[in-house]
C-alpha positions in Angstrom: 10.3 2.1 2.2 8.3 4.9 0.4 6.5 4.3 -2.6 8.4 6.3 -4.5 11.8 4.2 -4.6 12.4 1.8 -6.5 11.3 -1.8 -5.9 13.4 -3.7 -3.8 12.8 -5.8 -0.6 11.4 -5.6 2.9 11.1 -7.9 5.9 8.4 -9.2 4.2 9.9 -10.5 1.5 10.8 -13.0 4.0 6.8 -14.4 3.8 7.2 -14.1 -0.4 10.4 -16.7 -0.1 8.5 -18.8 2.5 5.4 -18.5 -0.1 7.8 -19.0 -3.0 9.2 -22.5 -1.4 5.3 -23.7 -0.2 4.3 -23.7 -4.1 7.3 -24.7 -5.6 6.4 -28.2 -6.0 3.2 -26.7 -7.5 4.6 -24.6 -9.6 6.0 -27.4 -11.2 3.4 -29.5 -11.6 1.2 -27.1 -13.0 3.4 -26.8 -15.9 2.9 -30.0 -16.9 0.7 -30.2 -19.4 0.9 -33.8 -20.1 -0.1 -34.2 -16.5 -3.8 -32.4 -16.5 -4.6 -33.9 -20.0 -4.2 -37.3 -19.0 -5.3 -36.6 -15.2 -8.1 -34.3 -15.5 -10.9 -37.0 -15.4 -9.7 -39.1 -12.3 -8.5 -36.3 -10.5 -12.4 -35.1 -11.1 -13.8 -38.4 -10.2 -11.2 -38.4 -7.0 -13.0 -35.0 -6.0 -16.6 -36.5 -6.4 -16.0 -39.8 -4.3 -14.5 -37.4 -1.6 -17.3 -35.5 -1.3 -20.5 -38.3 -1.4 -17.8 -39.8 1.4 -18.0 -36.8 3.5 -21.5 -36.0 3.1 -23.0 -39.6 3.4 -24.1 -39.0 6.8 -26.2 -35.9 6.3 -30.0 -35.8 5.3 -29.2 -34.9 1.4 -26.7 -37.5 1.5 -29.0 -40.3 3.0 -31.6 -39.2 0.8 -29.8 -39.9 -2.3 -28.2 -42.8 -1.3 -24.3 -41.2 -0.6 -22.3 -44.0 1.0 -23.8 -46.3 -1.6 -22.7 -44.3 -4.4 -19.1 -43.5 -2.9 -18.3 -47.0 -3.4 -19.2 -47.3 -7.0 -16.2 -48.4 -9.5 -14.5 -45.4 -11.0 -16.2 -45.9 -14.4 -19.7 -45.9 -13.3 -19.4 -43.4 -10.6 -20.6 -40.1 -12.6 -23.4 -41.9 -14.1 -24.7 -43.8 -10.8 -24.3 -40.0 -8.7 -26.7 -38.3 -12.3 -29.2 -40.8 -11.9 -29.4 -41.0 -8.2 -29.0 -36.6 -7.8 -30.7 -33.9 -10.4 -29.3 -30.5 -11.8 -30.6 -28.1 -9.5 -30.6 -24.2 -9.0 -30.8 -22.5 -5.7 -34.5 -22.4 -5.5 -34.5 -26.4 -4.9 -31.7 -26.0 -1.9 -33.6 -22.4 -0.6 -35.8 -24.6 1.8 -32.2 -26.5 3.2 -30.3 -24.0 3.2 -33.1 -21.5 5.4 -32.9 -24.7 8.1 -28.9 -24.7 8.2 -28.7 -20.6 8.5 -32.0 -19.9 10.0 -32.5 -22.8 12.0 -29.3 -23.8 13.0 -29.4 -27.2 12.2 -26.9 -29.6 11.6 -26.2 -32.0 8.9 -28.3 -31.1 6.4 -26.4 -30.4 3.4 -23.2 -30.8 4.5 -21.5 -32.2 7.9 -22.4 -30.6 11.1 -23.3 -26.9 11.2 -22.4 -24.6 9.2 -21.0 -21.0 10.4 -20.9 -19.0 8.1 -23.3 -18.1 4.7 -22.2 -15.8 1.4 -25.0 -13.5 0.6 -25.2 -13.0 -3.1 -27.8 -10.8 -4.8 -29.3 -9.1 -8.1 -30.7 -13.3 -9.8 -34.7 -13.5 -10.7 -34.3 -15.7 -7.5 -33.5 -12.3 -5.4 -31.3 -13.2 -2.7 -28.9 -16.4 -2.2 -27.2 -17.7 0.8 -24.1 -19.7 -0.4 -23.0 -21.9 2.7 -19.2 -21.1 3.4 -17.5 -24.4 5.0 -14.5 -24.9 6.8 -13.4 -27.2 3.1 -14.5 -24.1 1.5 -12.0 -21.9 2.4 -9.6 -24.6 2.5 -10.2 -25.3 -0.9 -10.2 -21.4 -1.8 -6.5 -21.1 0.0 -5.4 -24.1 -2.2 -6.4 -22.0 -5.6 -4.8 -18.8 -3.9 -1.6 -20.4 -3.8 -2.2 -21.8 -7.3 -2.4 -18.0 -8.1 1.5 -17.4 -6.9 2.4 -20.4 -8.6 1.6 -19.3 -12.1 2.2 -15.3 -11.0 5.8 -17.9 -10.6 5.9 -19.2 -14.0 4.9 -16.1 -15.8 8.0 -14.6 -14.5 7.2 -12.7 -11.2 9.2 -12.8 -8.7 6.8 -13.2 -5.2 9.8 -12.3 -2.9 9.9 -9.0 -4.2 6.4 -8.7 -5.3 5.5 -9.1 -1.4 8.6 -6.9 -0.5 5.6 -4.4 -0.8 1.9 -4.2 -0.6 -1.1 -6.5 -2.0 -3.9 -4.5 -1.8 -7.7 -6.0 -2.3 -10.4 -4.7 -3.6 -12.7 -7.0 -1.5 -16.3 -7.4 -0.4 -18.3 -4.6 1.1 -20.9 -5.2 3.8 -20.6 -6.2 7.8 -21.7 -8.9 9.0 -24.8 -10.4 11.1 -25.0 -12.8 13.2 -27.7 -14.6 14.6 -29.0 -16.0 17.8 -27.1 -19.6 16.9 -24.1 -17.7 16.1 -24.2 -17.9 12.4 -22.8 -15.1 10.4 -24.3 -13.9 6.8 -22.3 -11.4 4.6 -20.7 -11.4 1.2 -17.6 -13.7 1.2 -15.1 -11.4 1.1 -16.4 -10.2 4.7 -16.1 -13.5 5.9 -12.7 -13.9 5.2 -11.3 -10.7 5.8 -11.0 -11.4 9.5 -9.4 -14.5 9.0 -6.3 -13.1 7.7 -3.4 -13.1 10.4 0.0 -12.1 10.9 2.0 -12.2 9.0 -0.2 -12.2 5.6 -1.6 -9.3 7.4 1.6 -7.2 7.3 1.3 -7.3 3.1 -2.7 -6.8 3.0 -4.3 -3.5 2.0 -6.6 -1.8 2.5 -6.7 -3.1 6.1 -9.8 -4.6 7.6 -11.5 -1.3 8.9 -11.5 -0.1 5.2 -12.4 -3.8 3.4 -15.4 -4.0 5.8 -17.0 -0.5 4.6 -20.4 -1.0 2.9 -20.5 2.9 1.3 -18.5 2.1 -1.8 -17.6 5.7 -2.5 -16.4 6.8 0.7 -14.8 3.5 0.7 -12.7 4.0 -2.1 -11.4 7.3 -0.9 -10.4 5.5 2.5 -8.5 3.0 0.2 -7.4 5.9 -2.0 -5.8 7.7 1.2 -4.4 4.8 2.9 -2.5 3.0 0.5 -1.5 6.5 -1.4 1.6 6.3 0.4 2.1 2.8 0.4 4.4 0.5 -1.9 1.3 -1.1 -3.5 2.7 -3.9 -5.9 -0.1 -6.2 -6.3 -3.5 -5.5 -7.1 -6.5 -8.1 -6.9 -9.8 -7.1 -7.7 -12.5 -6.7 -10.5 -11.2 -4.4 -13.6 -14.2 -1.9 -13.2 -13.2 -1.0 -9.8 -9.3 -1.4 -10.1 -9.7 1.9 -12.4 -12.1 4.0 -10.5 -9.1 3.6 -7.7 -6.5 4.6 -10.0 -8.3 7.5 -10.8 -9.1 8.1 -7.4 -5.9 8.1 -6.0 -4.2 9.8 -9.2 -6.4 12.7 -8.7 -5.7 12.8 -4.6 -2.1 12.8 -5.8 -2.4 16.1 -7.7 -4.5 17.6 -4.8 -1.4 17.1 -2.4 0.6 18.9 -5.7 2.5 16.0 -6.4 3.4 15.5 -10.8 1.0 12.8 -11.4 0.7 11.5 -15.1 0.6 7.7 -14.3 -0.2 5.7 -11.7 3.5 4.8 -12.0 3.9 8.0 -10.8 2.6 7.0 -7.3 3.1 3.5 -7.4 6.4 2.5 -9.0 6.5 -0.9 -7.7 2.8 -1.8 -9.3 3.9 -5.6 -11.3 0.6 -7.7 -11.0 -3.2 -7.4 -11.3 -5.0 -10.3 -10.8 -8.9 -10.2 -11.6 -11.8 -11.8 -12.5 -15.4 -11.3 -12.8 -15.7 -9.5 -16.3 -14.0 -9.6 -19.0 -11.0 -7.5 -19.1 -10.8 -6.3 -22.9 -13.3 -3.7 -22.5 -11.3 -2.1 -19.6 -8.0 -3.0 -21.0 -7.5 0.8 -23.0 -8.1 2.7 -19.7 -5.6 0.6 -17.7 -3.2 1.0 -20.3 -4.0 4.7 -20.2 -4.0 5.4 -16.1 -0.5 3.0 -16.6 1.3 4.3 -19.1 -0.5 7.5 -20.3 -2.0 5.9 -23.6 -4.9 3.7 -24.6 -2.3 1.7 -26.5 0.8 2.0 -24.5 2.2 -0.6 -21.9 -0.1 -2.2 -19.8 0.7 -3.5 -16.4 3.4 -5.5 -16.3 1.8 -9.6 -15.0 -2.2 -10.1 -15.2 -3.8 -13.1 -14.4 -7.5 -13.8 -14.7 -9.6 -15.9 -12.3 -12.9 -17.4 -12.9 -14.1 -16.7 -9.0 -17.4 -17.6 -8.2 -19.4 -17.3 -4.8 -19.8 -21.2 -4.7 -15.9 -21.9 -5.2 -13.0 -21.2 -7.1 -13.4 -22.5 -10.9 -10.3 -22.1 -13.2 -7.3 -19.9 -13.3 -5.5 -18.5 -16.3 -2.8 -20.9 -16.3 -0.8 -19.6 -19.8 0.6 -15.5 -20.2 -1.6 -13.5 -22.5 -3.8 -16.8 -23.7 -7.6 -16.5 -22.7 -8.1 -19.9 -21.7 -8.6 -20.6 -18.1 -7.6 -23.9 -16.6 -10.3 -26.1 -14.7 -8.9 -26.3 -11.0 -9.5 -29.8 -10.9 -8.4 -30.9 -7.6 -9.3 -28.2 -5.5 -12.4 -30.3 -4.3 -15.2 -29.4 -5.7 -16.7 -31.6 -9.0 -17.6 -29.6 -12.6 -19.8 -30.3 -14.8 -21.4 -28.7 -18.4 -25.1 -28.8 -19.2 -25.3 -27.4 -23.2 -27.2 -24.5 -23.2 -30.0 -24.8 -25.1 -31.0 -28.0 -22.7 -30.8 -25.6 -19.4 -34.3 -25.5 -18.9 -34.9 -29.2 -20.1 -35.7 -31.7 -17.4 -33.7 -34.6 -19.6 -31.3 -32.0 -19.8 -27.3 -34.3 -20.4 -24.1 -33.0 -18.6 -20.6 -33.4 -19.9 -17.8 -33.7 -17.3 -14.4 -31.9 -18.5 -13.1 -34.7 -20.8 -16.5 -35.2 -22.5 -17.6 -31.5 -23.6 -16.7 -30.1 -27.6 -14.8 -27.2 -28.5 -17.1 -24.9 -29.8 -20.4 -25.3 -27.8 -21.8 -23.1 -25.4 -22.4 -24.8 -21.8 -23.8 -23.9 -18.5 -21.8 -24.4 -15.4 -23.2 -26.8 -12.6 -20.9 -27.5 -9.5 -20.8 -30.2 -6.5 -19.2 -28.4 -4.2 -17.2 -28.9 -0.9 -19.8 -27.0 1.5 -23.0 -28.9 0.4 -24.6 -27.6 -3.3 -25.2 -30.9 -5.0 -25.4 -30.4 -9.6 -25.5 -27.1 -8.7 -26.4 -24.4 -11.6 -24.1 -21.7 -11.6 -25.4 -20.0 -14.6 -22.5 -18.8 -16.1 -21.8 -20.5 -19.8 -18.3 -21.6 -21.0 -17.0 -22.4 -24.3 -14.0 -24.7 -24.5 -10.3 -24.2 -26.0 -8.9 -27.4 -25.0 -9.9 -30.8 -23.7 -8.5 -33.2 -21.8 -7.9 -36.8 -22.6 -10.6 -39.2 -21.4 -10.7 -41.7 -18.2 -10.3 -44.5 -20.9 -7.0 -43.6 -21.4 -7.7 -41.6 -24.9 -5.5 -38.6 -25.4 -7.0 -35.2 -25.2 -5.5 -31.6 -27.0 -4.3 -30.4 -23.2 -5.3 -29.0 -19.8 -9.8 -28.3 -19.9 -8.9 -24.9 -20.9 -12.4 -22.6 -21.2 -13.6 -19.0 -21.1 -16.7 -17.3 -20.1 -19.0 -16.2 -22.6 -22.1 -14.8 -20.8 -24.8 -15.7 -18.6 -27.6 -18.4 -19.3 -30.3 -15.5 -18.8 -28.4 -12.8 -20.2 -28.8 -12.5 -23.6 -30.8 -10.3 -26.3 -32.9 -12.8 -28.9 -36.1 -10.5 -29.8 -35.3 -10.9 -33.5 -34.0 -14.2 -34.1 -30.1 -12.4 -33.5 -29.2 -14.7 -30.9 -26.5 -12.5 -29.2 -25.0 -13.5 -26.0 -22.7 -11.3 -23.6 -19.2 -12.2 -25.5 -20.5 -11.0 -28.6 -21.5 -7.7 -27.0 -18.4 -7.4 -25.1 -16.0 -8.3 -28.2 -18.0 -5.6 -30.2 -17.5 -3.0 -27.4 -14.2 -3.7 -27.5 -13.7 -3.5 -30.9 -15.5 -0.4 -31.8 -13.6 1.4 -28.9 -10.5 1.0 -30.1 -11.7 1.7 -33.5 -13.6 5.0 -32.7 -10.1 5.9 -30.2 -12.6 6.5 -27.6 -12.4 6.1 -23.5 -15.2 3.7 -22.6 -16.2 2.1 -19.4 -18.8 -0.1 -18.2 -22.2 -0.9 -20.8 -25.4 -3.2 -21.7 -27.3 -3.6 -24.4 -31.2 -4.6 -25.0 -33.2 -4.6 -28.0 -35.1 -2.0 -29.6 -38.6 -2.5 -29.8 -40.3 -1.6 -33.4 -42.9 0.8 -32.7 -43.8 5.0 -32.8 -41.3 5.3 -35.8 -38.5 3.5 -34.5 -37.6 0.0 -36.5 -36.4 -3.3 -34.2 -33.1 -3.1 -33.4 -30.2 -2.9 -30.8 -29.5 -0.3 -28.3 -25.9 0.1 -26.4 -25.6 2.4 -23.4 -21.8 2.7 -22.8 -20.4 4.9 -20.7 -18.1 7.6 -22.5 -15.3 10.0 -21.6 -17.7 13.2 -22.1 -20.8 11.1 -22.1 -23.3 13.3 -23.9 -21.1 15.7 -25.6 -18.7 13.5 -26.9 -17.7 14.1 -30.9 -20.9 12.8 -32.8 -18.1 11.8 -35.8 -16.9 9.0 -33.2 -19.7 7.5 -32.0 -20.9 7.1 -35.1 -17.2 5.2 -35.8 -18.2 3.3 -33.1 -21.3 1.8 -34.4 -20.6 1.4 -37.5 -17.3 -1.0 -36.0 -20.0 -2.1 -33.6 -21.9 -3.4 -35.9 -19.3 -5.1 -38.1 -18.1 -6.8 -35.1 -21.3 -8.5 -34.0 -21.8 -9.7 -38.1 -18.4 -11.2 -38.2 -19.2 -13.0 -34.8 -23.1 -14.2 -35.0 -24.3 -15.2 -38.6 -28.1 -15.4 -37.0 -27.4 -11.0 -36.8 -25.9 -11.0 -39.8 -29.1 -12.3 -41.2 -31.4 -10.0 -39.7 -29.0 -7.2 -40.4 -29.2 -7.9 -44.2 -30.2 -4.8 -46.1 -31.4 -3.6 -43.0 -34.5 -5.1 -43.7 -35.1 -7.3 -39.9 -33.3 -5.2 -37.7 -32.1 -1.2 -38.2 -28.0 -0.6 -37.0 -27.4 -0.4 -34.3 -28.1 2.7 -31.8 -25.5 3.6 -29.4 -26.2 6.0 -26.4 -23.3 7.6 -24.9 -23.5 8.1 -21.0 -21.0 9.3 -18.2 -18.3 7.5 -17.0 -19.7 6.6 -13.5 -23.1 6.3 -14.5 -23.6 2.4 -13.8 -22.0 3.0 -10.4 -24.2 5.5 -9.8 -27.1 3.3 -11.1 -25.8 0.5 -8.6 -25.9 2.8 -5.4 -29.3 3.7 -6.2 -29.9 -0.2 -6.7 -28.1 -0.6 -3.0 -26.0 -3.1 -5.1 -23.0 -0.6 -5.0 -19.2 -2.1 -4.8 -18.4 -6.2 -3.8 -19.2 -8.5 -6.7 -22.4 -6.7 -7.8 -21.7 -6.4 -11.9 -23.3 -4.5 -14.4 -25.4 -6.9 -16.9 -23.6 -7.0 -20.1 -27.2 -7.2 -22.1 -30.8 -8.2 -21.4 -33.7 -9.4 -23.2 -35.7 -6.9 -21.9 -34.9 -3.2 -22.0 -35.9 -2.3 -18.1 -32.0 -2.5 -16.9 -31.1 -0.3 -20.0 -33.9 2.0 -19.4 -32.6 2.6 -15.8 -29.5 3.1 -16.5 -30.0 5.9 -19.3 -32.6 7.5 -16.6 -29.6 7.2 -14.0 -27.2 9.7 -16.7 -29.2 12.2 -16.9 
């Protein structure tokens, strides 16, 4: 079947209705709300006791007393595993973790010896080295299928959805492999191999393409392979979904085909699932590669992940709402530090039932391949909360969304902004100013040579430089309103202009962060662009990389 009929099914189909049946049981129960309110905390404490259990035997877990604490009533369990285990961050596990990977040695941090490491990068802490277990991918296949079963319940229907192609905007770099055998690469290159007939019949762009480190020539391999293929499923960050559209729109019109849409190439195109950044931002451009306008239909099912290197965290469990559901039984254990106790050696944690709406938290995970209070760094506000292990009724499902990273912020002048704030404002002021943006960061303005203290945005622009001086100053002006009617601490330093001057917005390229990543060797994989700093080097760079 080419791409350009209309959607209908395929052999396999046959592995959506085989799909479809495996997560029908799950489908159900994930739509029962009543079910994760009242279940949340046990299931959570369920997931902890399984893993001191597992790791009792290993040095961490005799050091700290595991097979003790696994048998600890339900009720004192979190408590007992606090006081006996403190919040961490990778430098504490960088001397384990070197043994496991380096080494080669065996129950460490987690049962026996580990295979296979994640290689994260771009932290203060320079590279990380995320074990990848055999429960690890386990537990990231059981929040995969949770990913069909809501695709399910927003309406999809995954026989003919696989009746096509799922193509995958994946991780980037080869692997090594040392003298023990042990392979290092970013996740995505870890799994790729993994996938087997008949999964592998559905999966694009194939693993000669996924495994390509040069992200440019990479995306023109994925542009040309799937051109022609009945992609109807897309899974990926937003940033790079649109710099394929583009991609393979524009190869389109070189082969002299009518290309307005990406419709136009692939009619079958029903589900995006991403995660990573937030979408709002990119939402106009998908709207506009999909439909031809900024405001005209948008793909037809997206659903948002909160991925992380570590483990799967929550899933968007409810169509169009931003609230993201805590996988709670996927087997790893949450918890939420407050944010402004991070750095705090007494700092508290909250599990799921016992954070408040409204408060800004910083993610720390036990996981199922050995991090122990681990500090993810990403902070969380909460929508809903479930009820409590006494039996006390919560407002639903732990429902949160991601509002910025515990080091990324701007607070030179008292403003106290955080990534959401900049990312609502962007999003906001683009559709205000009825301009095409793409990716952006802020930092502050430093009073000094004439200039007054202030904020600075680099966003990239369709027309970067040129672009109609009349629109971006719409844009910060809307900009600007935004942030007041999110952060009252800006609003204060904005008054009468006497703390901080408006905002100044720099118009760039579109393609100028990618191009600022390549230069960086962090091109392509999960490498993001920092939504704001508190320091204006990253900004800097990036204006230096336009011109």
């Amino acid at each position: 079947m080419s791409a350009q009929q209309p959607g209908g099914y395929r052999w396999t189909s046959l592995v959506g209705l085989g799909l479809k049946a495996r997560v029908s049981r799950r489908r159900t129960l994930l739509g029962d709300e009543r079910y994760w309110m009242t279940r949340t905390a046990s299931l959570q404490r369920e997931q902890l006791r399984g893993l001191l259990r597992r790791a009792a035997g290993t040095e961490f877990g005799r050091a700290h007393g595991f097979a003790k604490l696994a048998e600890t009533p339900e009720r004192e369990l979190v408590e007992a595993y606090r006081a006996r285990v403190g919040i961490a961050d990778y430098s504490a596990f960088r001397p384990l973790v070197q043994r496991m990977r380096e080494g080669g040695e065996r129950d460490v941090l987690w049962p026996g010896l580990v295979m296979d490491y994640a290689q994260t990068s771009g932290t203060p802490a320079g590279d990380k080295f995320i074990p990848v277990t055999r429960e690890m991918l386990a537990s990231n296949y059981r929040a995969a299928l949770d990913i069909f079963a809501h695709a399910q319940r927003f309406g999809v229907s995954v026989p003919r959805l696989l009746g096509g192609k799922a193509l995958f905007l994946g991780g980037s770099t080869d692997l090594s492999v040392n003298e023990h055998g042990i392979r290092t690469g970013d996740l995505s290159g870890l799994v790729t191999p993994l996938i087997r007939w008949p999964i592998s019949k559905i999966y694009e762009p194939g693993p000669d393409v996924a495994l390509m480190s040069h992200w440019p020539s990479k995306i023109d391999a994925m542009a040309r392979r799937c051109i022609d293929r009945d992609i109807r499923m897309i899974n990926g960050m937003p940033s790079w979904g649109l710099v394929l559209l583009e991609r393979v729109m524009q190869l389109a019109r070189e082969r002299g085909r009518e290309v307005r849409t990406i419709r136009d190439v692939w009619p079958n195109l029903t589900l995006f699932v991403h995660g990573g950044v937030k979408y709002a931002p990119f939402e106009p451009r998908v709207r506009q590669y999909f439909s031809g306008a900024s405001d005209g239909a948008d793909i037809p099912y997206r659903l948002e992940l909160y991925p992380a290197s570590e483990g799967f965290i929550a899933l968007q469990d409810r169509r169009g709402d931003p609230g993201l559901r805590l996988l709670a039984d996927i087997g790893n254990f949450y918890e939420f530090v407050p944010l402004e106790e991070i750095d705090s050696p007494n700092a508290r944690a909250f599990t799921a039932e016992d954070v408040e709406k409204g408060q800004k938290y910083v993610v720390t995970m036990t996981t199922c391949a050995g991090l122990w209070r681990y500090v993810i760094g990403d902070v969380v506000m909460f929508d809903t909360v479930p009820g409590k292990l006494d039996g006390r009724g919560g407002e639903g499902p732990c429902r949160l969304r991601i509002v910025g990273r515990h080091r990324h912020f701007i607070n030179a002048f008292g403003e106290n902004l955080i990534v959401e704030h900049i990312e609502n404002a962007v999003a906001k002021a683009a559709g205000a100013a009825g301009v095409v943006i793409g990716e952006f960061t802020a930092a502050p303005v430093y009073p000094g040579e004439g200039r007054r203290a202030g904020l600075e945005l680099a966003v990239e622009v369709a027309g970067g430089a040129d672009v109609d001086r009349v629109k971006i100053e719409r844009f910060a002006l809307a900009f600007d309103e935004s942030l007041k009617a999110q952060n009252v601490d800006y609003t204060t330093k904005r008054t009468d202009s006497l703390g901080m001057a408006a905002p100044t917005i720099t118009p760039v390229p579109l393609g100028t962060f990618h191009r600022w990543l390549e230069r960086k060797g962090k091109l392509g994989g999960q490498h993001k662009c920092p939504r704001c700093a508190n320091h204006r080097d990253i900004l800097g760079d990036v204006v230096a990389a336009s011109r």
